[in-house]
C-alpha positions as CSV (number, residue, x, y, z in Angstrom):
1,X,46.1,-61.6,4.7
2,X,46.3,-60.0,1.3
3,X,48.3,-63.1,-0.3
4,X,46.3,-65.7,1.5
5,X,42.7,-63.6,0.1
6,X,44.3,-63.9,-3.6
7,X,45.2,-67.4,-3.2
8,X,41.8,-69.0,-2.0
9,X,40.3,-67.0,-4.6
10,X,42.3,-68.5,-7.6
11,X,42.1,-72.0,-6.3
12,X,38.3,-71.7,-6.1
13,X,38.2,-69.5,-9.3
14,X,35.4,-67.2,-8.3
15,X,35.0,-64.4,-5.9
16,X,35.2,-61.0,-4.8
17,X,38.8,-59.8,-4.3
18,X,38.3,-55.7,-4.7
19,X,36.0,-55.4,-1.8
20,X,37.9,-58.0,0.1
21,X,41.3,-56.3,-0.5
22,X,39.8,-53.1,0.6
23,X,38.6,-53.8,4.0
24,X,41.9,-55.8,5.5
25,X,42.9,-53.1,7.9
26,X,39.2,-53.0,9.2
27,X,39.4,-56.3,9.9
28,X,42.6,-56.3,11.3
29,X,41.9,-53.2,13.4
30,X,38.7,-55.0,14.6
31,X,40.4,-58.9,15.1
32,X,43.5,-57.8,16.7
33,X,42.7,-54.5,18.7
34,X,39.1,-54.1,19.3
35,X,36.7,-57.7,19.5
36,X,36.4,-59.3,22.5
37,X,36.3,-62.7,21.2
38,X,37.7,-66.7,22.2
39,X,38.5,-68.3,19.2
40,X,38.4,-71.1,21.5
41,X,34.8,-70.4,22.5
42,X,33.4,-68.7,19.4
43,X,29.5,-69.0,21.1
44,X,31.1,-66.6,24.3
45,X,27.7,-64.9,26.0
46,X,29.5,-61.8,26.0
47,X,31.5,-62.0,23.0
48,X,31.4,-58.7,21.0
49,X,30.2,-59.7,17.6
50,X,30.6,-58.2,14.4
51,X,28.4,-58.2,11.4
52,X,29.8,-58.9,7.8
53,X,26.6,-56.6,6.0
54,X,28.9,-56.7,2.5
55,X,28.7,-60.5,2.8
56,X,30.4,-61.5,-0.5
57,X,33.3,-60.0,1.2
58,X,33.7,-63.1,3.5
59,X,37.4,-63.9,2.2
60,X,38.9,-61.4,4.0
61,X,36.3,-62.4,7.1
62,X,37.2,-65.9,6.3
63,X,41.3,-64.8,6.4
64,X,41.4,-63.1,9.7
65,X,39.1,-65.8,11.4
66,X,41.9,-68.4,10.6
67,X,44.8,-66.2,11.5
68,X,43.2,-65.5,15.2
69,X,42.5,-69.6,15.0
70,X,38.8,-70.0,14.9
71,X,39.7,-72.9,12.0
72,X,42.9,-74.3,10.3
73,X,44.3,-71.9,7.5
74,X,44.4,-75.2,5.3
75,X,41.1,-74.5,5.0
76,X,40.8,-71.9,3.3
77,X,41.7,-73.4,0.1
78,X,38.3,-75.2,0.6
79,X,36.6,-71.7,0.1
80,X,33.8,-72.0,-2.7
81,X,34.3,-75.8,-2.8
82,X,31.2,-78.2,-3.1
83,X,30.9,-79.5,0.9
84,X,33.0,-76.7,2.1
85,X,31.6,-74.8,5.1
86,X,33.6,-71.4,3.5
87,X,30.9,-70.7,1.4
88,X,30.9,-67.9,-1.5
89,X,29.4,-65.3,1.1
90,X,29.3,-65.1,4.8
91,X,27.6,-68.1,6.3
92,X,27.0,-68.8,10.2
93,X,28.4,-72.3,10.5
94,X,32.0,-71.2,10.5
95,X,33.4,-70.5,13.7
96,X,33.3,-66.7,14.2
97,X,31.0,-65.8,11.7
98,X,28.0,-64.4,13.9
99,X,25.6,-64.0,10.9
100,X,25.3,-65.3,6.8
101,X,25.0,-62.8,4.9
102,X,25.0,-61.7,1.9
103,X,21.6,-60.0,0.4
104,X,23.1,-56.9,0.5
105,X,21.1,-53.9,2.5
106,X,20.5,-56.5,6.0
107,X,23.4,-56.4,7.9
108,X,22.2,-52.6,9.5
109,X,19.1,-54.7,11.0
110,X,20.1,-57.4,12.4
111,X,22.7,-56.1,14.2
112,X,20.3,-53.2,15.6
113,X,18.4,-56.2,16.7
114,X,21.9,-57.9,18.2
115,X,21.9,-54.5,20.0
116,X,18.1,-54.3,21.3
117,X,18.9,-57.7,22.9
118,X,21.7,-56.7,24.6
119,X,20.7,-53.9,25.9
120,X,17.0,-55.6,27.6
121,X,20.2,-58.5,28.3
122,X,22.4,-56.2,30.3
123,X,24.6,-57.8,28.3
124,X,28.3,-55.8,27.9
125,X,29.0,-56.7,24.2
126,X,29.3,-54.2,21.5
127,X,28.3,-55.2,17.7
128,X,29.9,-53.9,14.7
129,X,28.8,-53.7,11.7
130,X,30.6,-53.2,7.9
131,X,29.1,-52.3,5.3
132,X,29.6,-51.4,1.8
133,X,28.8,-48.6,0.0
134,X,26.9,-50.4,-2.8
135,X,25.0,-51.4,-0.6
136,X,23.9,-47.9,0.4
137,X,21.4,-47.9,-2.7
138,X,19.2,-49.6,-0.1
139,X,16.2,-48.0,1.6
140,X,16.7,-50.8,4.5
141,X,20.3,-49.5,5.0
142,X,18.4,-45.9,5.8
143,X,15.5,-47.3,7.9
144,X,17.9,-49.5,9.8
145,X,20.3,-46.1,10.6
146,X,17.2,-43.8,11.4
147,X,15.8,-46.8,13.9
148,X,19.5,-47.1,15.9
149,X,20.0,-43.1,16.1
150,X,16.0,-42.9,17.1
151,X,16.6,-45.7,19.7
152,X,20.3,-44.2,20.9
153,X,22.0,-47.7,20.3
154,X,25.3,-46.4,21.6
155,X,26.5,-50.0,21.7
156,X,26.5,-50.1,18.0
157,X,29.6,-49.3,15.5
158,X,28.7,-49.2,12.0
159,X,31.9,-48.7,10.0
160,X,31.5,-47.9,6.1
161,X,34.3,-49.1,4.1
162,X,34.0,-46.0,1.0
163,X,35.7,-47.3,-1.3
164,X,33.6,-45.7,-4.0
165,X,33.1,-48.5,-6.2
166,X,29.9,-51.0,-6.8
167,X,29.3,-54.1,-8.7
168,X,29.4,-52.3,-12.5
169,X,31.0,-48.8,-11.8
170,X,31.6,-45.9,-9.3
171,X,29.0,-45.4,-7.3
172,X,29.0,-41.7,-8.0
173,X,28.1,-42.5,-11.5
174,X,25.3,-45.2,-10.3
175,X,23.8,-43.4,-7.3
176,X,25.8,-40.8,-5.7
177,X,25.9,-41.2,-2.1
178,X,27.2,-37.2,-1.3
179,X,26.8,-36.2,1.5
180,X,26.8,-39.5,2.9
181,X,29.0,-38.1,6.2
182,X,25.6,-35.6,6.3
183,X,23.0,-38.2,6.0
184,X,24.5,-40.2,9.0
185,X,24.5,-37.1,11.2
186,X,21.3,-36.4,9.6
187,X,20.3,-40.1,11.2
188,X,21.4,-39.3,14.6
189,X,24.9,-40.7,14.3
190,X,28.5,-39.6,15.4
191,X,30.6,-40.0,12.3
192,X,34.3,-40.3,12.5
193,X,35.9,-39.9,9.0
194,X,39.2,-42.0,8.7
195,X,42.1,-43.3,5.9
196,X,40.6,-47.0,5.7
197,X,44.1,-48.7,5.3
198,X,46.0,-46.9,8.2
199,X,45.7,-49.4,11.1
200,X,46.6,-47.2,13.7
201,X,43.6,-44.9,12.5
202,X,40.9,-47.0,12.4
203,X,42.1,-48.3,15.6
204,X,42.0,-44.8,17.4
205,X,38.8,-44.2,15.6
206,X,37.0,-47.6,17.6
207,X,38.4,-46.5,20.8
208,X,36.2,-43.3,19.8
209,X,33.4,-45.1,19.0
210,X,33.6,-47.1,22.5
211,X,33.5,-44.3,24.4
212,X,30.8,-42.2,22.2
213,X,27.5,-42.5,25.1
214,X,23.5,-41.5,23.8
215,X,24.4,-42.0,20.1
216,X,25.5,-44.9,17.8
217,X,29.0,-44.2,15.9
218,X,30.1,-44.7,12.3
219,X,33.5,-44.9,11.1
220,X,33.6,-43.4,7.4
221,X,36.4,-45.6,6.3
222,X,38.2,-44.1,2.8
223,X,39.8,-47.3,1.5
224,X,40.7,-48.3,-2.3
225,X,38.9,-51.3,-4.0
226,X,41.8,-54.1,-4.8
227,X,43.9,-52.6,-2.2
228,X,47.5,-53.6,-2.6
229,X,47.6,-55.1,-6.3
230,X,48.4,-52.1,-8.5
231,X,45.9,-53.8,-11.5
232,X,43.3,-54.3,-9.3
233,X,43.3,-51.2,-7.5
234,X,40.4,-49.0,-8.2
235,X,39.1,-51.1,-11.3
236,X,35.5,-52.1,-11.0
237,X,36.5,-55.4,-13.3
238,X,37.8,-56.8,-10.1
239,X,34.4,-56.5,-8.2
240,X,34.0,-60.2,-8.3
241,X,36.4,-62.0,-10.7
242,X,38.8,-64.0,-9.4
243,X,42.5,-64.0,-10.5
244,X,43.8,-66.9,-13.1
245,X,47.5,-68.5,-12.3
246,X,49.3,-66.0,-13.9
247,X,47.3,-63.3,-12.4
248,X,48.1,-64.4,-8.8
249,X,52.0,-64.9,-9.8
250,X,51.9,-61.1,-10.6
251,X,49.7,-59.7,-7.4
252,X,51.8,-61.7,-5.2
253,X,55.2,-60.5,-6.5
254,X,53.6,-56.9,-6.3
255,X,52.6,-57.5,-2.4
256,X,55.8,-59.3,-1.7
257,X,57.9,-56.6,-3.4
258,X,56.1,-53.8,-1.4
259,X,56.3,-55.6,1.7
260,X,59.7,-56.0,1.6
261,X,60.3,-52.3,0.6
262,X,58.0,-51.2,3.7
263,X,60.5,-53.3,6.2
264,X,63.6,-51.6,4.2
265,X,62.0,-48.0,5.4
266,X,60.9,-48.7,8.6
């Protein structure tokens, strides 16, 4: 997922890789263990669905979608392209993608509103939402959080992927978010604090969630920004600029060379 990110992001030449790189074992956690989902019927009535609230993350949506087969993986060298349906942040009319996004501070909201619905539905389907932590400068995040722990949205899973970096800087040097696991709780939320890139983690951590009754759950994700790609990792440059040729050659000989070193010590 990682290479095919970097990729679609150099042949476009613009997007977000450090957010995108930092939330692949969310989504793989979520696509592969957790959803109930039909790539073959993406519209499902009792699909679980899963809000993208860090929209301009949508490579990494747009990655796993065409992995499980919602579209071809050829076409995600159309990302950012003029008459493309991948569009620069999370939009509805590809298959899979419940909700466009992308004005960060939203995501929180509409998928209480997903939940509400459900719930007067009788509906089975659990929503997730992931956000970032940028986007926790937002009063609407905080309104959104009091209203599900106020209304006991149990079948809600926000998961916050911490990576501790916004557009410009750190967050803690732009608006320090401490104690954010506090403020949840403080909202009426079980938080479950996990390492953001362990797989097997995060995927204990939404079997929690599941089976957390009279409160909403959030899954405190600690992840690293550029995830994978030693020059990227941790860099606020890499917030949203896309890789040039030469760039790419080098992050995908760095993922290659660690994959390969991770099968030689399993």
């Amino acid at each position: 997922m990682r290479r095919d990110i970097l990729i679609m992001l150099e042949a476009a030449g613009s997007g977000h890789p450090g957010g995108s790189l930092s939330c692949v074992e969310i989504l793989l956690a979520l696509y592969y263990h957790k959803l109930r989902h039909d790539p073959h019927n993406p519209q499902w009535p009792d699909r679980d669905k899963m809000v993208l609230s860090k929209g301009h993350c949508c490579p990494a949506l747009y990655t796993v979608l065409a992995h499980r087969g919602f579209f071809p993986k050829a076409e995600l060298l159309t990302f950012r392209k003029l008459g493309s349906r991948l569009q620069g942040h999370a939009d509805r009319r590809v298959p899979g993608v419940e909700v466009s996004t992308g004005s960060l501070g939203q995501g929180l909201s509409v998928a209480n509103g997903l939940a509400i619905a459900a719930k007067f539905d009788g509906n089975p389907c659990r929503i997730y939402c992931l956000m970032g932590d940028g986007e926790m400068d937002e009063g609407q995040v905080w309104e959104a959080a009091m209203s599900t722990g106020f209304r006991k949205l149990d079948n809600i899973c926000g998961i916050l992927d911490r990576n501790g970096i916004q557009q410009d800087s750190f967050t803690s040097e732009i608006k320090d978010l401490e104690p954010v696991k506090e403020k949840w709780q403080a909202c009426g939320w079980h938080v479950l604090e996990v390492e953001g890139h362990d797989v097997q983690a995060v995927m204990q951590a939404l079997d929690q969630a599941e089976k957390t009754k009279g409160q909403p759950c959030l899954i405190l994700a600690h992840t690293i920004k550029g995830k994978g790609v030693s020059f990227m990792e941790n860099n606020p440059e890499w917030h949203g600029k896309a890789p040039n040729r030469q760039e790419l050659e080098k992050a995908l000989a760095e993922l290659d060379r660690n994959y390969e070193e991770s099968l030689g010590g399993a």
